[in-house]
Short mmCIF file of the C-alpha atoms (twelve columns), coordinates in Angstrom:
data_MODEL
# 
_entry.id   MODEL 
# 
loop_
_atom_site.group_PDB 
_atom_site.id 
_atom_site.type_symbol 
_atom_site.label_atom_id 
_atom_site.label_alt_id 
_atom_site.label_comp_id 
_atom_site.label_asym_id 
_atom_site.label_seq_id 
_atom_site.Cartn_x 
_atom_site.Cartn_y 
_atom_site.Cartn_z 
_atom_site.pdbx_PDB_model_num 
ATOM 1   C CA . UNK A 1   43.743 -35.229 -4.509 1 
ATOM 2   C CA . UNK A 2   41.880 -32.143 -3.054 1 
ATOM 3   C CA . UNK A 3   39.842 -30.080 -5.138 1 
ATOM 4   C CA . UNK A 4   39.285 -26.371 -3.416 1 
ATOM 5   C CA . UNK A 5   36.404 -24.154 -5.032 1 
ATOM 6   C CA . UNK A 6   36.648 -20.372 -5.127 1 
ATOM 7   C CA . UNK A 7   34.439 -18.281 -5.632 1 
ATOM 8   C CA . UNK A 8   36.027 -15.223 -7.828 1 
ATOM 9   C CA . UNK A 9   33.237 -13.387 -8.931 1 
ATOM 10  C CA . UNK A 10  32.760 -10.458 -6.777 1 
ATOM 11  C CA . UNK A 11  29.316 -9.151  -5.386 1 
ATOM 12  C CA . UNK A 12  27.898 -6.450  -6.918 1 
ATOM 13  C CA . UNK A 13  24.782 -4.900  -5.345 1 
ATOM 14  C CA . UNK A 14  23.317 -1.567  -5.382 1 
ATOM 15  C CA . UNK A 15  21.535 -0.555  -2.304 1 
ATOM 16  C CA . UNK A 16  18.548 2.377   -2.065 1 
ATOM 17  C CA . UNK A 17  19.938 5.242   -1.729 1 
ATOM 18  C CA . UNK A 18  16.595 6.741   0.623  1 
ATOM 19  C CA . UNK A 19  13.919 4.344   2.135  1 
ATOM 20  C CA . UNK A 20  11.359 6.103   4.357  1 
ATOM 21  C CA . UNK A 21  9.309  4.068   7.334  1 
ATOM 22  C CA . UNK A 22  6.158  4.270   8.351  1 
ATOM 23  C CA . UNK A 23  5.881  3.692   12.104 1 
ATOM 24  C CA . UNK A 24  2.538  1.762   12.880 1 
ATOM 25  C CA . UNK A 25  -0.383 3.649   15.459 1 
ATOM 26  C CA . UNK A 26  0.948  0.663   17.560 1 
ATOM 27  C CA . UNK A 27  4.644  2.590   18.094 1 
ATOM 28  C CA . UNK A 28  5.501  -1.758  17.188 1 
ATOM 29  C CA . UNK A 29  8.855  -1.332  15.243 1 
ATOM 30  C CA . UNK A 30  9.101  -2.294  11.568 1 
ATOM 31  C CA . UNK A 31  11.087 -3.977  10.054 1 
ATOM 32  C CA . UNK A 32  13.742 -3.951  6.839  1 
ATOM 33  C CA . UNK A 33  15.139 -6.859  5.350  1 
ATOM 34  C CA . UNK A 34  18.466 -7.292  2.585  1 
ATOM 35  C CA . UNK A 35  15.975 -7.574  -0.258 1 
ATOM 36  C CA . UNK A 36  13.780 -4.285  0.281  1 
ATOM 37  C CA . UNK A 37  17.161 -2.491  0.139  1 
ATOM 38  C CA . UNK A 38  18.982 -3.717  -3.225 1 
ATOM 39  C CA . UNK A 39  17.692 -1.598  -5.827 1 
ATOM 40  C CA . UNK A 40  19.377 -3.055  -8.882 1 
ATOM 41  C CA . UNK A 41  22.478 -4.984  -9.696 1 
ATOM 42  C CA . UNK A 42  23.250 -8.405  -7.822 1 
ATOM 43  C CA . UNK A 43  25.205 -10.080 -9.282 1 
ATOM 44  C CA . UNK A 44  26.943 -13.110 -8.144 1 
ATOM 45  C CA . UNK A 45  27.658 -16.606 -9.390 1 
ATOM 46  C CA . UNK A 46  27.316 -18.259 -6.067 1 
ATOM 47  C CA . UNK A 47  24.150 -15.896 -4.492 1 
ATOM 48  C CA . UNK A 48  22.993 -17.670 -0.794 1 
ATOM 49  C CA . UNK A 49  20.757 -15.992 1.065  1 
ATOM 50  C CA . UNK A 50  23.060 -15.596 4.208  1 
ATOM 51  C CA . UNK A 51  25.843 -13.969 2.091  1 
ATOM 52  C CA . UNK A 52  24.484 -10.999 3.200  1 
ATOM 53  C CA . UNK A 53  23.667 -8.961  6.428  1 
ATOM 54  C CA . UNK A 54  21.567 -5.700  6.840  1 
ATOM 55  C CA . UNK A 55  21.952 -3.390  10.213 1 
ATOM 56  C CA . UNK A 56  19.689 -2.068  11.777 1 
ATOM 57  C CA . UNK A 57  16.780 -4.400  10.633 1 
ATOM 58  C CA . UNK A 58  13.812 -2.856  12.787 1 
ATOM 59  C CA . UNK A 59  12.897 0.884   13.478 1 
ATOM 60  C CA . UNK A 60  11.344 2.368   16.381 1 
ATOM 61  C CA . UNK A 61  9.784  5.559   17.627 1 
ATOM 62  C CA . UNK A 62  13.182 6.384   19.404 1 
ATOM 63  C CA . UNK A 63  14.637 6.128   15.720 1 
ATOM 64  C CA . UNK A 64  12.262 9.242   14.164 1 
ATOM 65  C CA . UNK A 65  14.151 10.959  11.332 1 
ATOM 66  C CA . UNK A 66  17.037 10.050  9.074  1 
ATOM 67  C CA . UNK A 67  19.013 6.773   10.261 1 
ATOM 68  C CA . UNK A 68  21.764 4.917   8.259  1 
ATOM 69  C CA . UNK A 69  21.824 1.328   6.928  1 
ATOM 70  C CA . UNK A 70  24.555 -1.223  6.115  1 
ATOM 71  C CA . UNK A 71  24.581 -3.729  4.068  1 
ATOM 72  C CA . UNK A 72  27.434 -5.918  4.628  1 
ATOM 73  C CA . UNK A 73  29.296 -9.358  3.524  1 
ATOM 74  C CA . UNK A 74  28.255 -11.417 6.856  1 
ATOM 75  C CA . UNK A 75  31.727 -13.847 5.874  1 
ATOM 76  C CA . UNK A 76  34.024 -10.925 6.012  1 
ATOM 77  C CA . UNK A 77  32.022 -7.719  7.688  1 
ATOM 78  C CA . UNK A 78  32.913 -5.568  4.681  1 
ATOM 79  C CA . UNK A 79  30.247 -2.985  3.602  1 
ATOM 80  C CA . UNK A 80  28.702 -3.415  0.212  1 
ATOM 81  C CA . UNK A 81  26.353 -0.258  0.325  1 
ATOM 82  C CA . UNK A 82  24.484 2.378   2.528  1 
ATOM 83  C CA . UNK A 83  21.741 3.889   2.515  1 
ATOM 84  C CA . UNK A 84  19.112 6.376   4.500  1 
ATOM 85  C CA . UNK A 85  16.223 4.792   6.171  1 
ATOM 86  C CA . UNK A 86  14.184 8.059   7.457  1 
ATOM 87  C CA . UNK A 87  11.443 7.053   9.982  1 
ATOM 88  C CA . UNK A 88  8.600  8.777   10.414 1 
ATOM 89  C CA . UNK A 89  5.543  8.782   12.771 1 
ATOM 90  C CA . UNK A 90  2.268  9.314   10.356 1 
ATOM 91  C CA . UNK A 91  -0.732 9.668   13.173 1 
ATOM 92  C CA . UNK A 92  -0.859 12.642  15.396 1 
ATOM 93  C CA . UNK A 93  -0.764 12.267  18.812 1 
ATOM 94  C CA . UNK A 94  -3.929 13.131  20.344 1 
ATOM 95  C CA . UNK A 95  -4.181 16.492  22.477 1 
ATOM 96  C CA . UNK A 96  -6.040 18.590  24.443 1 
ATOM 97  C CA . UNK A 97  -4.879 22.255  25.338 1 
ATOM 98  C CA . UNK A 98  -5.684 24.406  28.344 1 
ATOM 99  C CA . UNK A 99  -7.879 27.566  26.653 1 
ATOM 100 C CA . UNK A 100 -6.369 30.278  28.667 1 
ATOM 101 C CA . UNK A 101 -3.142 30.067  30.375 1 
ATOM 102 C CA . UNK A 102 -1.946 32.519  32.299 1 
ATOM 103 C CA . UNK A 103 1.818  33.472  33.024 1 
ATOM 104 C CA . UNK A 104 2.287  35.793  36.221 1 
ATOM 105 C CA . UNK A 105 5.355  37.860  36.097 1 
ATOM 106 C CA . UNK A 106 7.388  38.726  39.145 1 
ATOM 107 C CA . UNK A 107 8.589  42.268  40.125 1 
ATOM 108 C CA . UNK A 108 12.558 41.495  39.111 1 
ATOM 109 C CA . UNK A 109 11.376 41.099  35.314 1 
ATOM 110 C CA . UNK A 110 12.849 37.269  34.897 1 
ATOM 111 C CA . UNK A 111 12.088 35.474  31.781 1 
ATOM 112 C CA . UNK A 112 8.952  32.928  32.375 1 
ATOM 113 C CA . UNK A 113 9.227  29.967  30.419 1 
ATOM 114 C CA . UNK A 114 6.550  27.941  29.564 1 
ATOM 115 C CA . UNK A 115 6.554  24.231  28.298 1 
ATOM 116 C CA . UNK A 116 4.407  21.933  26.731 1 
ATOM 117 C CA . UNK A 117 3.552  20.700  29.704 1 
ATOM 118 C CA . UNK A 118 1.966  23.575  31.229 1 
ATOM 119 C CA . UNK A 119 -0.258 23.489  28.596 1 
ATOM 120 C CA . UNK A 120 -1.266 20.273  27.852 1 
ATOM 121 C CA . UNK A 121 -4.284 18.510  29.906 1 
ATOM 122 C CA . UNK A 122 -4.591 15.121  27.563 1 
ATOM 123 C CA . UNK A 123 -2.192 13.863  25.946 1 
ATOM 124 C CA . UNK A 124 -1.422 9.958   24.149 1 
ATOM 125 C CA . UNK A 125 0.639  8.935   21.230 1 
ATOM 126 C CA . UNK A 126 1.704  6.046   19.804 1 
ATOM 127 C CA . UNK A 127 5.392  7.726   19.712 1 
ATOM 128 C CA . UNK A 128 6.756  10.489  21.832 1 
ATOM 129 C CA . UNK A 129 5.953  12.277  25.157 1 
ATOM 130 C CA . UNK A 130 4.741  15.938  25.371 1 
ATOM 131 C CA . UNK A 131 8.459  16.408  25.028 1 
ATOM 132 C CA . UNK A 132 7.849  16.156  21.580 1 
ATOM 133 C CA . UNK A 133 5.963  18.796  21.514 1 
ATOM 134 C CA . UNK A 134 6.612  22.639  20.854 1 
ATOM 135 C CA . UNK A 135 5.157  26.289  21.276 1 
ATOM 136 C CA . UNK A 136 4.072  28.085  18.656 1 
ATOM 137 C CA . UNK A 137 5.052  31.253  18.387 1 
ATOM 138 C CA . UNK A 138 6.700  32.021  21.860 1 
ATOM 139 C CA . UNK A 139 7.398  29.765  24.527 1 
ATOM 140 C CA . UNK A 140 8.970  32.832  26.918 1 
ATOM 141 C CA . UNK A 141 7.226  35.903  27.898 1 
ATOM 142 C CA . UNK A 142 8.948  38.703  29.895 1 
ATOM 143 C CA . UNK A 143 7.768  42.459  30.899 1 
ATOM 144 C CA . UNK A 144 7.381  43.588  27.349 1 
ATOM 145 C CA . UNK A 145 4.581  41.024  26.950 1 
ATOM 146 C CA . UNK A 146 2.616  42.507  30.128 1 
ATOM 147 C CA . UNK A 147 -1.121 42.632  30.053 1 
ATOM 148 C CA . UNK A 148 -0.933 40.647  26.609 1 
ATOM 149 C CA . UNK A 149 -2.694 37.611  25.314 1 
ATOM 150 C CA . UNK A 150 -1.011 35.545  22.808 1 
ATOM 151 C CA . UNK A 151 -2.834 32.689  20.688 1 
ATOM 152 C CA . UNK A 152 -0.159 29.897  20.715 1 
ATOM 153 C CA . UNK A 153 -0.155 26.265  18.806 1 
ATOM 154 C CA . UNK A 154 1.218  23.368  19.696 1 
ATOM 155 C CA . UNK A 155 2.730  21.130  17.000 1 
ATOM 156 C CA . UNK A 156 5.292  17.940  17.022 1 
ATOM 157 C CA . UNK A 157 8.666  18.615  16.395 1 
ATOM 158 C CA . UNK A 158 9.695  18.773  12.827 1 
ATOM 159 C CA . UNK A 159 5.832  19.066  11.749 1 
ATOM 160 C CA . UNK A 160 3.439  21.716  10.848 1 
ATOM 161 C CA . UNK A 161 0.396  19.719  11.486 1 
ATOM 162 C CA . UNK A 162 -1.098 21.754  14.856 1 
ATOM 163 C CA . UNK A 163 -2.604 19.376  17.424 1 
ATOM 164 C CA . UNK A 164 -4.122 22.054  19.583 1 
ATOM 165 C CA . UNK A 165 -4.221 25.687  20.335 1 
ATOM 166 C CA . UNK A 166 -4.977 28.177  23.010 1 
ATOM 167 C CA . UNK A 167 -4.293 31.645  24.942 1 
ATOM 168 C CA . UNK A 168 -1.364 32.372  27.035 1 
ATOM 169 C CA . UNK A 169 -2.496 35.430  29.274 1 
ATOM 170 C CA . UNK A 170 0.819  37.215  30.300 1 
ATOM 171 C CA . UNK A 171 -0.289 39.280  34.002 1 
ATOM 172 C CA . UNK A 172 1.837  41.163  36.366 1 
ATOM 173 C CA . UNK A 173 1.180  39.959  39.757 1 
ATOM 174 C CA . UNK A 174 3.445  43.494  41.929 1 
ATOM 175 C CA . UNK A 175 1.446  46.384  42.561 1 
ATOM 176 C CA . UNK A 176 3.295  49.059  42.057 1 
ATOM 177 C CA . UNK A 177 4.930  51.191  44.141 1 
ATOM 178 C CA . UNK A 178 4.532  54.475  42.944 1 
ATOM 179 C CA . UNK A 179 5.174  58.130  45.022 1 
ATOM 180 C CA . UNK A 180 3.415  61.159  43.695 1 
ATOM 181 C CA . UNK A 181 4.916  64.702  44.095 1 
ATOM 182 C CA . UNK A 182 2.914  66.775  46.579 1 
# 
């Protein structure tokens, strides 16, 4: 006769709910595997180690910030738990700032935007581009801010850490037309 096995007892598996990466200063990904996630909880009567499937597995510098994991039944693809995996890059990029910028103003009093950019003269990271970079306090300057200097930062995104400051000069380049009465 045949003999068929079943397996009845359902998996039970509790999952972290909040894992934090550590990117290395290479900007390499790292890696998760099923076991760092389960907190607490497995139980099954028939445990192999393929039962189970975690996605994603490895984190990257395009993956900075919060991310979600499955952990799923590789037979039948159902999901057993989630989780947050929140990746974060630890070393600062390295930066050098221009000490005085200067923003000329045009006669028609548009906006001038600056960007990171403009301000940066070195710049390398293990993660990111100067993209990932913002202006502290102002990043626009416009005819209110004539004959001004500003001190400005610039800091990561999402960070406070500064990485390098400077002076933005704002200067109005018209001469000015001006008719006296007689």
């Amino acid at each position: 006769g045949t003999v068929t096995v079943i397996d009845t007892t359902e998996t039970t598996i509790e999952c972290e709910e909040q894992i934090t990466i550590e990117l290395s200063a290479s900007g390499f990904p790292s890696f998760l595997f099923p076991n760092d996630v389960i907190v607490a909880g497995f139980q099954d009567n028939c445990r192999r180690p393929n039962d189970i499937n975690l996605s994603p597995v490895f984190y990257n510098c395009n993956m900075q910030g919060d991310n979600t994991y499955y952990l799923t039944n590789r037979t039948t693809g159902d999901t057993i738990c989630t989780g947050t995996v929140t990746v974060v890059d630890p070393i600062l990029p390295e930066v050098s700032c221009v000490d005085t910028f200067k923003v000329y103003l045009s006669d028609d009093g548009v906006v001038q935007r600056v960007t990171p950019d403009d301000l940066v003269t070195m710049f390398s990271d293990n993660c990111g581009t100067v993209d990932n970079l913002q202006i502290l306090p102002v990043d626009s300057f416009d005819c209110t801010a004539l004959e001004s200097s500003v001190a400005y930062d610039l800091v990561p995104k999402g960070r406070d850490e500064v990485v390098c400051s400077g002076v933005i000069e704002v200067i109005d380049t018209v001469s000015r037309n001006v008719q006296c009465e007689e």
